[in-house]
N, C-alpha and C positions, 0 to 999 in steps of 0.2 A: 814303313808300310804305307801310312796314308801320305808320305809324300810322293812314292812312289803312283798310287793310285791317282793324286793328282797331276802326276806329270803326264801320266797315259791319258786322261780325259782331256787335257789342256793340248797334248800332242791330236786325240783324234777332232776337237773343234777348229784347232790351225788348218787341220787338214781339210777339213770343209769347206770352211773359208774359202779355201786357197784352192779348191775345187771351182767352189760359185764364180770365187773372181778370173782364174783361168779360162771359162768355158764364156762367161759373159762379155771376156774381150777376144776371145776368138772364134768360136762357131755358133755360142749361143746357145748350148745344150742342143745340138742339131746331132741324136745319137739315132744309130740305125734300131736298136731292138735296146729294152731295158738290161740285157746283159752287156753290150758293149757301155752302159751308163757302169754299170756294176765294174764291169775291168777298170775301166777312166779312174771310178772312184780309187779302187783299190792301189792304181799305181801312185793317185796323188796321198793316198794316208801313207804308202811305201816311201815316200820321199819325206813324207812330214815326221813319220818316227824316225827315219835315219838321219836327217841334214837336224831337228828337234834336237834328240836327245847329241848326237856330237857336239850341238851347240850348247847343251847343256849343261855335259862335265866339262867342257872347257872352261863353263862358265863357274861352274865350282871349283874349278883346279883355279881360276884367276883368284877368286874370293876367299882361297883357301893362302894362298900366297900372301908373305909379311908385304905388305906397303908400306910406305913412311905415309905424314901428313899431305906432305905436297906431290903426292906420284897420283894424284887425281885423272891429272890429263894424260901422264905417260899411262895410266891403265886404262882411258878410254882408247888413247891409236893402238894400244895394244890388243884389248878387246876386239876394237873391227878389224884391225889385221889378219888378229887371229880366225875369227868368223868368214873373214874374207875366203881366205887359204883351205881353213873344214869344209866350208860351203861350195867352192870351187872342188875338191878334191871329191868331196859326196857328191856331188853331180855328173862327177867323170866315170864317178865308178858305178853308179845305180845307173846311169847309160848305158855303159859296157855292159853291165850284168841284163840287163833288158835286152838289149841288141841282142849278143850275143845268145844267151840263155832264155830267152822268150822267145823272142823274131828266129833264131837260130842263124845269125850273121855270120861272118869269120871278125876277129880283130883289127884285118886291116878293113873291108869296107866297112864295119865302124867310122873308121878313123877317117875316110874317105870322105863319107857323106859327114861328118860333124862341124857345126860351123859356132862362132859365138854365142850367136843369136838366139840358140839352146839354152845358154845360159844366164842370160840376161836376167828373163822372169825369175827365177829361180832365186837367184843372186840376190834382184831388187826385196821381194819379198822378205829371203832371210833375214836380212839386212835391217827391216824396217820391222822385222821382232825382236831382233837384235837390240836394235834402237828405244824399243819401247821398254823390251825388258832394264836399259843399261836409264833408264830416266828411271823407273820403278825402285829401281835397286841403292840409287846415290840420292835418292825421296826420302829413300824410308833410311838410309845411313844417314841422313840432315837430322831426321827426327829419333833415332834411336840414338847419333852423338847430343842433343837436346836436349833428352830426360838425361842422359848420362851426366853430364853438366849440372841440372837440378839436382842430383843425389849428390854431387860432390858438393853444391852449394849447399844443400839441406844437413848433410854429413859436418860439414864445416861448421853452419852454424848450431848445430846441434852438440857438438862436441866444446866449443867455444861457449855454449849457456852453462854445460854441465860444468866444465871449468872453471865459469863465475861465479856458480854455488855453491861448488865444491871449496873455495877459498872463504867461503865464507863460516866455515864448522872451523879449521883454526886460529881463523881471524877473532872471530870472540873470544874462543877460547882463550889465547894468547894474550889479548886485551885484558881480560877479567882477569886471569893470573895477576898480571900485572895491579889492576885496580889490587887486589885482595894480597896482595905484598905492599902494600903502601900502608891498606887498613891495619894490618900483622903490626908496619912500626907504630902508627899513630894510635889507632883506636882496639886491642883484641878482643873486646867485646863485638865490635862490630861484626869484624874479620869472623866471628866465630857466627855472626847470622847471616851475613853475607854467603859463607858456606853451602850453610843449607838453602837460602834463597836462589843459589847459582846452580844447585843442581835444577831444582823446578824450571829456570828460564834456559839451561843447557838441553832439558827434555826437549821444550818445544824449537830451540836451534835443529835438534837433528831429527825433529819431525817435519818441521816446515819445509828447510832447509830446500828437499828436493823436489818441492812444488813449484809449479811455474808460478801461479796466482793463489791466494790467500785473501777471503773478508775482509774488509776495513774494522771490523767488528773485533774480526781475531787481533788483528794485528796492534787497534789501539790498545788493546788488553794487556800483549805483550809490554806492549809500549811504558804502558805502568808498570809494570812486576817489576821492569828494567830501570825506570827513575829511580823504583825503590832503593836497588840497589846503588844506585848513582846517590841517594840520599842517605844514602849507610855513610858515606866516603866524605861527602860534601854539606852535610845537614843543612843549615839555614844558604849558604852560601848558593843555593842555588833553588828554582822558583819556578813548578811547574804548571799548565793550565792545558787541560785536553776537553775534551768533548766525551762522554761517558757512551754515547752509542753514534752509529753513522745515519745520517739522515737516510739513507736507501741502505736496508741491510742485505743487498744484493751486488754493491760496489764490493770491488778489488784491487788488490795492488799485490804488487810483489811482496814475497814473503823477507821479514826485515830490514827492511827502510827504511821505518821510522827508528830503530836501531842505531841502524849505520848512520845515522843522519844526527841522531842524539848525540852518540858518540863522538861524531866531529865537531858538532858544535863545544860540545867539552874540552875537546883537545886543543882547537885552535882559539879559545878566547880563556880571561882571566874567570878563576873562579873565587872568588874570595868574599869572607863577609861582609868587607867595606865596597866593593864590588860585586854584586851578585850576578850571575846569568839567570837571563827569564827564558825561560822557552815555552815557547806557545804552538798545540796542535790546534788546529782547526778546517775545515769543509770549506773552500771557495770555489762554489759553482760546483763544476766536476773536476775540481783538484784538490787535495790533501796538500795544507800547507805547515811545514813547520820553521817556524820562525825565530827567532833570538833576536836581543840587543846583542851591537856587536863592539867587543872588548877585545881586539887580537892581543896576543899572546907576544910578548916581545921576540923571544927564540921559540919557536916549536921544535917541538923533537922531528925526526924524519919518521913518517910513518911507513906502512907493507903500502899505500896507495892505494888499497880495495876502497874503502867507502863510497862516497860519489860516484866514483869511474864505474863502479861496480855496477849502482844502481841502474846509472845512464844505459851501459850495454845493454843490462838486460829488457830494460824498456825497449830499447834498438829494436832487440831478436824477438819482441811481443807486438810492439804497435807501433803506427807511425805518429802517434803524439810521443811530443818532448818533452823533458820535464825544465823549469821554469825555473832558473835561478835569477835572485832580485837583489841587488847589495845599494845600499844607500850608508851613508856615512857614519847612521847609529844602526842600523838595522840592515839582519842578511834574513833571508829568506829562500826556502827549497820548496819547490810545488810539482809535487810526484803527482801526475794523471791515473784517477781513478777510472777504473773499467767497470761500465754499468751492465747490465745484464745483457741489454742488448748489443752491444758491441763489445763484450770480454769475454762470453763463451766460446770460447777459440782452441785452438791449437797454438803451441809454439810455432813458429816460423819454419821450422824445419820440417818437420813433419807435415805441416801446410801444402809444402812445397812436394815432400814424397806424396803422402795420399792425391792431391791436385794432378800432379803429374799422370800418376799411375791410372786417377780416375779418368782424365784426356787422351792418355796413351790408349789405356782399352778402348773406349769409346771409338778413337779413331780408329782402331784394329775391329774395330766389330762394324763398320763404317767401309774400313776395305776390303773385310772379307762379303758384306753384301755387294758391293759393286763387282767384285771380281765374281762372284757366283752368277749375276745377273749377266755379267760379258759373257761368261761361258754358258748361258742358258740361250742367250742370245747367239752365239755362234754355233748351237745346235739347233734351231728351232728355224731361224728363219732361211736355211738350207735345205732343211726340210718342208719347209714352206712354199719354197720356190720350187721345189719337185714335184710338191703338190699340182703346183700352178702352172708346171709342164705338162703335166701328164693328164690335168683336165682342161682347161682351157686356157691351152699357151698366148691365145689373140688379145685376150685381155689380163693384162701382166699385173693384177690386184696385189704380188707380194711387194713390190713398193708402198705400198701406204704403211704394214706394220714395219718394213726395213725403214724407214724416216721417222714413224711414229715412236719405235723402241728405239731408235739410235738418237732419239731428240731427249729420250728420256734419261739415257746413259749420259748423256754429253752432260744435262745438267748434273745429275750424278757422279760422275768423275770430276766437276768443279768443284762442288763442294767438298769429296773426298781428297781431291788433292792442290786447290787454289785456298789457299789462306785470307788473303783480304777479300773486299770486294761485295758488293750484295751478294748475300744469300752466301757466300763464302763460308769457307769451314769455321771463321772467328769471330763470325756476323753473329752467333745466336749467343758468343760466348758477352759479346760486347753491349746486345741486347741486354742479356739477365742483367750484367753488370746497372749498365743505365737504369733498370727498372730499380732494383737493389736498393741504388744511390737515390733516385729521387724518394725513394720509400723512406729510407732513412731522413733523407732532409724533412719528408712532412710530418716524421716522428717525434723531431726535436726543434721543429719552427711551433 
């Protein structure tokens, strides 16, 4: 219903138009009586609903039709072909019917007196709403395949974090079995506190787990309950030293990393009495570093691969800092970037990407629904304008100043609505905030 409504308003402003510019390139509004204005009018909205709307479901019958990718340009010669042929065809026949049925002609002097030249205007006009309409249409197909692309990328990575997390609930698990079958041969007192200690750090695995970000606070906590149980298995042979709280207890990092990070350092170096592993948490600047002497392990086993790789993605799909790996010949070293308050209350990337899009998308939908309201305010107003300024004083033609004045205002209007770069362009205030943002930031942290 309301597309229908707008096609009728959009059909009777064409027709005005196409009224004013008809009469202003040929007699000038030089009518004998305001009823002969009133017929004029009427015959041109008669020709603007019928050559309009034919050209309309055609125009739906094209867009309703499968294309492949590349049938871009065969659906433009198709389109003005096709508009060619309606428009030609509707001009033949709202003649005939006119001639004929108004004037009261026969068919053949119709035919008699018809020459090109009848159709010319007609034609050109169509054509060049044709035209506008078919830029308006493969505008807004650039930018509706644009978000589409965003939601496959967002989807993508969104599905690909959930995946990295998700490996991480049997990854421990699997691991700890493992530890707590080794405790079973060596030690079954241990094994037996071990037990109950791995339920409490298995709780917070599958609390944490589906968090994006987690306190440095939480996490060195974990951190501990976890050596503990590393010190159930390994007792003196191995040598912890952390930090008891975080200097900013508003930093963050991924949930489990100091974890994953523990873990590898045990798996890939010796642990033994006469060789001990040290590891060391600590705060560099704005990175969480955990460090070891490093002892490699002559054979390591093959491990599932999550640790590291794991951690790295998910930093990927949160922020564009990297995390720091350091090796030197006695010492390895892993530096997860910590997110401060002000640059870690975030979104995942993915969702980033949806809400960002969707908030640009509308915007620019509310962007070209104003201008399209305004064109059509403007293709009623200033015809009525000019009627005004016939019918009182035609000598001084005053409706050119708002015909310039409002078409200078549309013109920049229609740049920014549909020119992307550029001053004052649709990207210019996006690139503004941006700048302002950026230098904000910088004089936050100089």
């Amino acid at each position: 219903m309301k597309k229908s409504i707008k096609n009728i308003i959009l059909t009777i402003a064409i027709g005005l138009v196409v009224f004013v510019i008809g009469n202003l390139f040929s007699d000038g509004f030089d009518f004998n009586s305001v009823n002969d204005l009133l017929i004029e009018l009427a015959f041109y909205q008669l020709y603007s609903f019928v050559l309009g709307y034919s050209n309309m479901y055609f125009f739906d019958y094209m867009e309703k039709r499968q294309w492949k990718q590349n049938d871009t340009l065969k659906r433009i010669v198709i389109g003005i072909l096709g508009s060619t042929i309606i428009t030609l065809l509707g001009l033949f026949l709202l003649r005939v019917s006119i001639s004929v049925l108004y004037y009261g002609n026969t068919f053949d002097v119709f035919l008699t007196k018809e020459k090109w030249q009848y159709y010319q205007f007609g034609l050109w006009i169509t054509l060049s709403i044709v035209a506008v309409f078919h830029v308006i249409y493969f505008y807004n197909k650039y930018q509706q395949n644009k978000i589409k692309e965003q939601k496959v990328i967002a989807g993508t990575a969104s599905a690909k974090f959930d995946a990295l997390k998700n490996q991480l609930d049997p990854h421990f698990l699997f691991n700890s079995l493992n530890v707590l079958t080794s405790l079973i041969e060596e030690n079954p007192d241990n094994a037996q506190r071990f037990t109950t200690s791995l339920s409490k750090v298995y709780r917070y695995v599958l609390e944490q787990k589906n968090k994006e970000l987690v306190t440095v606070d939480e996490e060195l906590q974990f951190a501990k309950t976890y050596m503990s149980l590393l010190k159930m298995r390994f007792e003196d042979s191995i040598v912890f030293a952390m930090p008891e709280k975080a200097l900013n207890p508003e930093s963050k990092v991924v949930p489990l990393s100091l974890q994953l990070l523990l873990e590898n350092a045990v798996k890939h170096n010796m642990v033994t009495s006469g060789k001990p592993l040290h590891i060391k948490i600590y705060e560099d600047t704005d990175y969480l570093v955990v460090e070891n002497n490093l002892q490699p392990k002559q054979m390591v086993k093959k491990g599932s691969g999550v640790g590291l790789s794991n951690i790295m993605q998910r930093y990927n799909l949160l922020t564009d800092r990297r995390i720091d790996i350091s090796k030197t010949s006695n010492k390895f070293a892993v530096a997860i970037p910590i997110l401060t308050k002000q640059i870690s209350i975030m979104r995942t990337q993915s969702q980033s990407i949806i809400d960002d899009s969707y908030v640009r998308a509308r915007n620019h939908v509310d962007e070209l629904k104003g201008f399209y309201y305004s064109l059509i305010s403007y293709f009623l107003v200033i015809p009525f304008l000019i009627f005004i300024n016939y019918k009182t004083s035609w000598g001084f033609q005053w409706f050119w100043f708002p015909v310039f004045g409002w078409g200078l205002g549309l013109t920049i209007q229609a740049f920014r609505v549909f020119i992307n770069d550029g001053a004052f362009g649709r990207n210019w205030e996006q690139r503004k905030i941006e700048q302002f943002m950026k230098e904000e930031e910088d004089k936050r942290w100089n």
